[in-house]
C-alpha positions as CSV (number, residue, x, y, z in Angstrom):
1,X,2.6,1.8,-133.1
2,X,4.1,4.5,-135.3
3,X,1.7,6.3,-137.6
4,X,1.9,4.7,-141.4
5,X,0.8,8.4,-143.0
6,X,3.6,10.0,-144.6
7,X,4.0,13.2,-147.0
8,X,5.8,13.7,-150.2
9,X,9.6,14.5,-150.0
10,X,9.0,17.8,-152.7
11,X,7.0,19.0,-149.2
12,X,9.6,18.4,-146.9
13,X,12.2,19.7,-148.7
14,X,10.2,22.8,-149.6
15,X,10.3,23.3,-145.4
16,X,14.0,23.0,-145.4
17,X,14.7,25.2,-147.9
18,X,12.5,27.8,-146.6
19,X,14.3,27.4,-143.4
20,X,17.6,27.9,-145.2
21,X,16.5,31.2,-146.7
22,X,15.4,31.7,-143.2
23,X,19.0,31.5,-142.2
24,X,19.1,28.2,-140.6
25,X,21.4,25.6,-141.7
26,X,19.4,23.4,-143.8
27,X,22.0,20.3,-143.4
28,X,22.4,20.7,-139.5
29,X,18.5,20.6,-139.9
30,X,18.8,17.1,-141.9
31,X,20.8,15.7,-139.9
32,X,18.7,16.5,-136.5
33,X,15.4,15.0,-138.0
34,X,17.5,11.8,-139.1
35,X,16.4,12.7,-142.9
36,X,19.4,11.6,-146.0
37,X,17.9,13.8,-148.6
38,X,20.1,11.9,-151.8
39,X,17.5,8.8,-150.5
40,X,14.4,10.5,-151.0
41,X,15.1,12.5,-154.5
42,X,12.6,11.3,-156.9
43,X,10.0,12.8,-157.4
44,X,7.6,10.8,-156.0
45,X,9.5,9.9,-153.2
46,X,7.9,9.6,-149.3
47,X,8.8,10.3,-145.8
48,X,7.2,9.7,-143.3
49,X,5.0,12.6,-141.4
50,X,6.8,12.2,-138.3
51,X,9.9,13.2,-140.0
52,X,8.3,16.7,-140.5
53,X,7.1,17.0,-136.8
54,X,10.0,16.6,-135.9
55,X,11.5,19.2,-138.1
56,X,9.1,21.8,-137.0
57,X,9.8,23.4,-133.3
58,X,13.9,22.5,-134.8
59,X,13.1,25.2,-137.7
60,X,11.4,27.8,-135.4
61,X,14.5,27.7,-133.3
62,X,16.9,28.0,-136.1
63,X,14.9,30.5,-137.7
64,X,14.8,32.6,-134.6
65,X,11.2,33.0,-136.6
66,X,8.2,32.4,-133.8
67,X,6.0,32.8,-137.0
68,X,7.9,30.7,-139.0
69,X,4.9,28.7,-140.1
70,X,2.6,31.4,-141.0
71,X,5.5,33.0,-143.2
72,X,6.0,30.0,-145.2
73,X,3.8,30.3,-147.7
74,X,5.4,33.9,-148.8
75,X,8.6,32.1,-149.1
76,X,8.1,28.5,-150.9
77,X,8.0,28.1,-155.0
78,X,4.6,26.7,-155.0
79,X,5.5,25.2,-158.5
80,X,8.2,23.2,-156.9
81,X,5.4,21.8,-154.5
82,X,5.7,18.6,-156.8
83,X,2.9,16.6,-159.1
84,X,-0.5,17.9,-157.2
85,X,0.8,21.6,-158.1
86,X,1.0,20.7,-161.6
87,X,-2.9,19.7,-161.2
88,X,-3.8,22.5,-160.0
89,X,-1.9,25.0,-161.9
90,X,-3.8,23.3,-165.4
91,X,-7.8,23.9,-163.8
92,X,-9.8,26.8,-165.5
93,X,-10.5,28.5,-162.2
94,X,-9.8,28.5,-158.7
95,X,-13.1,26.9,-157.1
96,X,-11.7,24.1,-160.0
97,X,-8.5,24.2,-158.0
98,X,-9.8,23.9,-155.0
99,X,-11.6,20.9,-155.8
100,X,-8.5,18.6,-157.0
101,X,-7.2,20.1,-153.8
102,X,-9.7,18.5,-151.9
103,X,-9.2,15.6,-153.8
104,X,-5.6,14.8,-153.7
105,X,-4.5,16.3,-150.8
106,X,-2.5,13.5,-149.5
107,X,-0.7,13.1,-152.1
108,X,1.6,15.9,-151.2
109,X,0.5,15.4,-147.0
110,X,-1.5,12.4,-145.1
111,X,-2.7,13.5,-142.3
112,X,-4.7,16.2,-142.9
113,X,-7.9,16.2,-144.5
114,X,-9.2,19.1,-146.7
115,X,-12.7,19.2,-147.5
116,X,-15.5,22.0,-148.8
117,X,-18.7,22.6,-147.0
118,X,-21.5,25.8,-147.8
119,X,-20.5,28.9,-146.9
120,X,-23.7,30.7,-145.8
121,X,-22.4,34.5,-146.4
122,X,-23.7,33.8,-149.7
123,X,-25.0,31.8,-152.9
124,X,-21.9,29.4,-154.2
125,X,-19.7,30.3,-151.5
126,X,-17.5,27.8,-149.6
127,X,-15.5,27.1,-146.4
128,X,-13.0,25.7,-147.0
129,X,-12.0,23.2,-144.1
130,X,-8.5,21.7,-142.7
131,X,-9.0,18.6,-140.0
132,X,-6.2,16.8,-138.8
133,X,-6.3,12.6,-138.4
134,X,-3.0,11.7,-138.2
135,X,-1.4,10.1,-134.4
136,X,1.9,11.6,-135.8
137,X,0.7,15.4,-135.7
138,X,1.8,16.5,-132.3
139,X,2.4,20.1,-133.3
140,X,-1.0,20.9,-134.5
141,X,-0.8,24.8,-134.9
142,X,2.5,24.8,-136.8
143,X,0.5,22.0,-139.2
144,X,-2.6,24.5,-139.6
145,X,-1.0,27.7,-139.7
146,X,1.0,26.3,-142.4
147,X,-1.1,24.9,-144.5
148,X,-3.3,27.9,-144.7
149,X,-0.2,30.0,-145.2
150,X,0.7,27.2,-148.4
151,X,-2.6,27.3,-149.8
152,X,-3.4,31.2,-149.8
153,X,0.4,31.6,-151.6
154,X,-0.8,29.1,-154.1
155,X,-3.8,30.9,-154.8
156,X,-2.6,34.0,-155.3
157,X,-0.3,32.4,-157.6
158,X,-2.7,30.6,-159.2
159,X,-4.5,33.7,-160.1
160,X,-1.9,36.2,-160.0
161,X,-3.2,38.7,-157.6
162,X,-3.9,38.2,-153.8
163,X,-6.6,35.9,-152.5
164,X,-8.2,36.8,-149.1
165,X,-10.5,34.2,-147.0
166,X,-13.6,36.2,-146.1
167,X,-13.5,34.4,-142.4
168,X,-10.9,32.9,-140.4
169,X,-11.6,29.9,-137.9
170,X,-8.6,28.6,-136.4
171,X,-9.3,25.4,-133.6
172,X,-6.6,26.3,-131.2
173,X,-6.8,29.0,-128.3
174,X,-6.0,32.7,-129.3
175,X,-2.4,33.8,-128.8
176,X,-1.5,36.8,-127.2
177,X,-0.3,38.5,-130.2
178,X,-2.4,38.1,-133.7
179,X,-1.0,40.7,-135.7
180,X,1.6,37.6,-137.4
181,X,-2.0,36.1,-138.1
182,X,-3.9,39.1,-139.7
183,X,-0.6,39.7,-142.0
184,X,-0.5,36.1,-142.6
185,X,-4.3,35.8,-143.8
186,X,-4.8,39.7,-144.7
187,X,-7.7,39.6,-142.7
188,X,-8.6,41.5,-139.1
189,X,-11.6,39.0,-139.3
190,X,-10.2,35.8,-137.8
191,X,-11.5,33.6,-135.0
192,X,-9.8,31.2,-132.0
193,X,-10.8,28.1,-130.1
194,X,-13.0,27.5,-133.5
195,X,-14.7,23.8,-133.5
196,X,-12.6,23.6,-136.6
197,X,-9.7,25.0,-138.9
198,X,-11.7,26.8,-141.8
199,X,-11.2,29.6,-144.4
200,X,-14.1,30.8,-146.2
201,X,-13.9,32.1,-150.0
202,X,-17.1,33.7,-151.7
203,X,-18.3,32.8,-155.3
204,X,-16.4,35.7,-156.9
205,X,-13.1,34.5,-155.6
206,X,-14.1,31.1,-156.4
207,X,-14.3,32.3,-160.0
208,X,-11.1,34.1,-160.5
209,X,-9.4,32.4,-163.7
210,X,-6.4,30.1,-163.4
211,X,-3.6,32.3,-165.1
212,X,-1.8,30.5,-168.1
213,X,-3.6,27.1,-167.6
214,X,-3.6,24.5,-170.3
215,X,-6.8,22.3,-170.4
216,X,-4.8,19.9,-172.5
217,X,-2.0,19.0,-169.8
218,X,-4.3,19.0,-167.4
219,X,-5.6,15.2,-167.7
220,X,-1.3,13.9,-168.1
221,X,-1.0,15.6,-164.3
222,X,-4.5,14.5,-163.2
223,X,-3.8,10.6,-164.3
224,X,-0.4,10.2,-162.5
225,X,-1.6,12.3,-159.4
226,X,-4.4,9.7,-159.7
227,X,-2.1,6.9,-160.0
228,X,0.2,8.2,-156.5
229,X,-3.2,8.6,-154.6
230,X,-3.7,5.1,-155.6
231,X,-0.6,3.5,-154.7
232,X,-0.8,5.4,-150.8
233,X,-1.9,3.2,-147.8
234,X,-5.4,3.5,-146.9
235,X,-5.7,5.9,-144.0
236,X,-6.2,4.3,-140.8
237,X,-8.9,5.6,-138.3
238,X,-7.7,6.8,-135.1
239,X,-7.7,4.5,-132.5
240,X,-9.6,5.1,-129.3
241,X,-6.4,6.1,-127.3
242,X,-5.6,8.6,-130.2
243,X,-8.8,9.8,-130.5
244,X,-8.6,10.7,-126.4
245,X,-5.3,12.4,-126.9
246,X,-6.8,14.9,-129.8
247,X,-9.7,15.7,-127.1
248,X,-7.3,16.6,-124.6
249,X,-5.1,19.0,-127.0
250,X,-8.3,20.7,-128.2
251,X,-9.6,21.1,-124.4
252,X,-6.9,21.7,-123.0
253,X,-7.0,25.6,-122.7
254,X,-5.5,26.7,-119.9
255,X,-7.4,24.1,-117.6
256,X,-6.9,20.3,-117.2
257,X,-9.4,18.4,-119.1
258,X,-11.6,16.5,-116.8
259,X,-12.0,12.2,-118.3
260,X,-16.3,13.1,-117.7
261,X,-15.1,15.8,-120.4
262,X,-13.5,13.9,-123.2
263,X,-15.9,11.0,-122.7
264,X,-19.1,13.3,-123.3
265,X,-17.4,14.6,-126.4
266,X,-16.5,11.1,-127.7
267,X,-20.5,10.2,-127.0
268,X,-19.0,8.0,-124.4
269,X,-19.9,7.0,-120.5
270,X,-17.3,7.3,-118.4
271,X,-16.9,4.1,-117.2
272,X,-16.9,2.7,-120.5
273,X,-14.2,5.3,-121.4
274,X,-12.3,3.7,-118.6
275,X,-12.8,0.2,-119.4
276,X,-12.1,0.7,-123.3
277,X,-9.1,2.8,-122.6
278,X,-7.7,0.1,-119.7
279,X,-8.2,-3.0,-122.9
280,X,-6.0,-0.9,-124.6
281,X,-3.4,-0.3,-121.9
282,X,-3.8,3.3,-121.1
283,X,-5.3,5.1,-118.4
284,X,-6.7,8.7,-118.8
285,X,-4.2,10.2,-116.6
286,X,-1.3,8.4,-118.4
287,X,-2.6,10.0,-121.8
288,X,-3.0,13.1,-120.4
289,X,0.2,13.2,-118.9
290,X,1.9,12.2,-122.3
291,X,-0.2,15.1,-124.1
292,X,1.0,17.6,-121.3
293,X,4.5,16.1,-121.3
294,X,4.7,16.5,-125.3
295,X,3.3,20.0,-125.5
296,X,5.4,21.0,-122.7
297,X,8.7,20.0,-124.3
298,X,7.3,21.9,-127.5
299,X,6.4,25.4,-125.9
300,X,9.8,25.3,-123.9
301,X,11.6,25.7,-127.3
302,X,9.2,28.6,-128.1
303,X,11.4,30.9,-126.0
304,X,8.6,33.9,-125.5
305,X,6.6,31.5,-123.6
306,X,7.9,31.9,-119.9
307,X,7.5,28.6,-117.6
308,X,4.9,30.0,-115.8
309,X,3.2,30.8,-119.0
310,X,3.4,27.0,-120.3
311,X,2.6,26.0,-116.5
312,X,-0.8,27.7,-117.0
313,X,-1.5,26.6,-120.3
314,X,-1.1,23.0,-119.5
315,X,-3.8,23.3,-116.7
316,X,-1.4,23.8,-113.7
317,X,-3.3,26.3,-111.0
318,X,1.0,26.4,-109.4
319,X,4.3,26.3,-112.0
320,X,6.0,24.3,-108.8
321,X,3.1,21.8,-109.9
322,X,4.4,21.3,-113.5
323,X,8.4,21.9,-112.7
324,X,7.5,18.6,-110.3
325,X,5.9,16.9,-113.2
326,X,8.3,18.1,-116.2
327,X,11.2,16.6,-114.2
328,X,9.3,13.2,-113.0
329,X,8.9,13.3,-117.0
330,X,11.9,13.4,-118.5
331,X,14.6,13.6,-115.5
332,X,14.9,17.7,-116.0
333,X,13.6,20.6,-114.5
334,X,11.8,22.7,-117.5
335,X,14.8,25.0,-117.1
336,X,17.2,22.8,-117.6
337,X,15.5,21.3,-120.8
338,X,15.4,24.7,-122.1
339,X,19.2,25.4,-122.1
């Protein structure tokens, strides 16, 4: 069943305009992810978030940008980001920013959750924490590394001079190259294969002032950002199939996932994993195939990533193994996908 979340059009336009100043053609884009942008120009208007994923590995290509997503932030208007900018732009300082952040988040995206918890560098210090819940995210790092990008562009805005994270946790496996990633988050101090996606801000950032910020506009934006949170579809959990295919993506590290695996991480038994999974209609290896198969057909359009390279990240100990597989997939050798 497709996902219900969606994100506001101001966001999704905001990616294809970057893209455009990027060099890529922003209406050949539109017309590859299916999206009429004279249907969604209000400014409260939806799409849905599978739109978006589907917009990403497109943008990278016509970008000929590999970093395309950690770039974004230094190239979007963030007061163009629609209402929840307007929010934030009218709090007194940027832990008060911060906050309404946490709060409305999915008014501008569904799918991600962004949350504070302690910081224990310090007294009144925070991390500041992004988790992914939405079935539509199949591109999780281009999701993460963008939002982070987004939110430390806002910031700086926000206060008019640069805002650096003290830490960096980043849940996904260490890429050969992170120089794109200390640029992107001016900081050397970042970490990989993280339980979870978190930036960490101590109380003297937290109390930079909110440049220009009217207290008295403030509650107009806060009452109709109130109003669209209102009006969204409740969030659905993730079902247990879902939940099985995030374990996989987050295990899957250059070694097949084993089902004992997932179900110890889901405070399962393994048979019941089986049984539950088998009501549902799926079996472990089919959702692992569709993870690998899905991932696959996104790392072949990431043209510095040979096949062996992808072979070996998708837990294949022989790239003959996962040529045999890619093409039992989808009827195509990788190579041939590729072109």
């Amino acid at each position: 069943m497709p996902s219900p979340d969606t994100l506001a059009a101001s966001s999704l336009n905001l990616l294809l305009w970057a893209a455009g100043q990027r060099g890529a053609s922003v209406p050949a884009l539109c017309q590859a992810i299916g999206f009429d942008p004279t249907t969604a120009a209000g400014p409260d208007a939806r799409v849905p978030l599978a739109t978006i994923q589907r917009l990403w590995p497109l943008a990278i290509d016509a970008t000929r940008d590999p970093h395309f997503d950690l770039h974004i932030g230094g190239l979007v208007n963030f007061s163009a980001a629609g209402t929840l900018a307007y929010v934030l732009m009218h709090t007194p300082t940027l832990g008060a920013a911060i906050a309404q952040l946490c709060r409305y988040q999915d008014v501008a995206c569904q799918g991600v959750r962004t949350f504070q918890t302690p910081a224990a560098e310090g007294p009144g210090g925070i991390w500041l924490n992004l988790e992914l819940t939405s079935s539509a995210i199949v591109h999780p790092c281009y999701v993460l590394n963008s939002e982070l990008s987004i939110y430390l562009a806002a910031f700086g805005t926000l206060t008019g001079q640069p805002v650096v994270p003290g830490a960096v946790q980043l849940a996904y496996p260490r890429p050969a190259d992170i120089q794109a990633h200390e640029e992107a988050f001016g900081t050397a101090a970042l970490a990989f294969d993280a339980p979870v996606t978190r930036v960490s801000f101590d109380a003297a950032t937290l109390a930079l002032p909110v440049l220009h910020a009217n207290p008295a506009l403030f509650p107009l934006f806060e009452q109709h950002t109130a109003a669209l949170l209102a009006q969204l579809p409740a969030h659905q959990p993730p079902t247990l199939p879902e939940r099985v295919r995030g374990e996989i993506v987050r295990q899957l590290k250059g070694e097949a996932p084993t089902l004992a695996a997932v179900a110890d991480r889901l405070c399962l038994g393994v048979r019941t994993l089986q049984l539950k999974l088998k009501e549902a209609g799926h079996t472990y290896q089919q959702l692992l195939d569709h993870v690998r198969r899905d991932l696959a057909q996104s790392h072949l359009r990431e043209s510095q990533l040979s096949t062996t390279d992808i072979a070996f990240l998708l837990g294949y100990s022989e790239p003959s193994v996962f040529v045999r597989s890619f093409k039992k997939w989808t009827g195509q050798t990788p190579g041939a996908f590729r072109r």
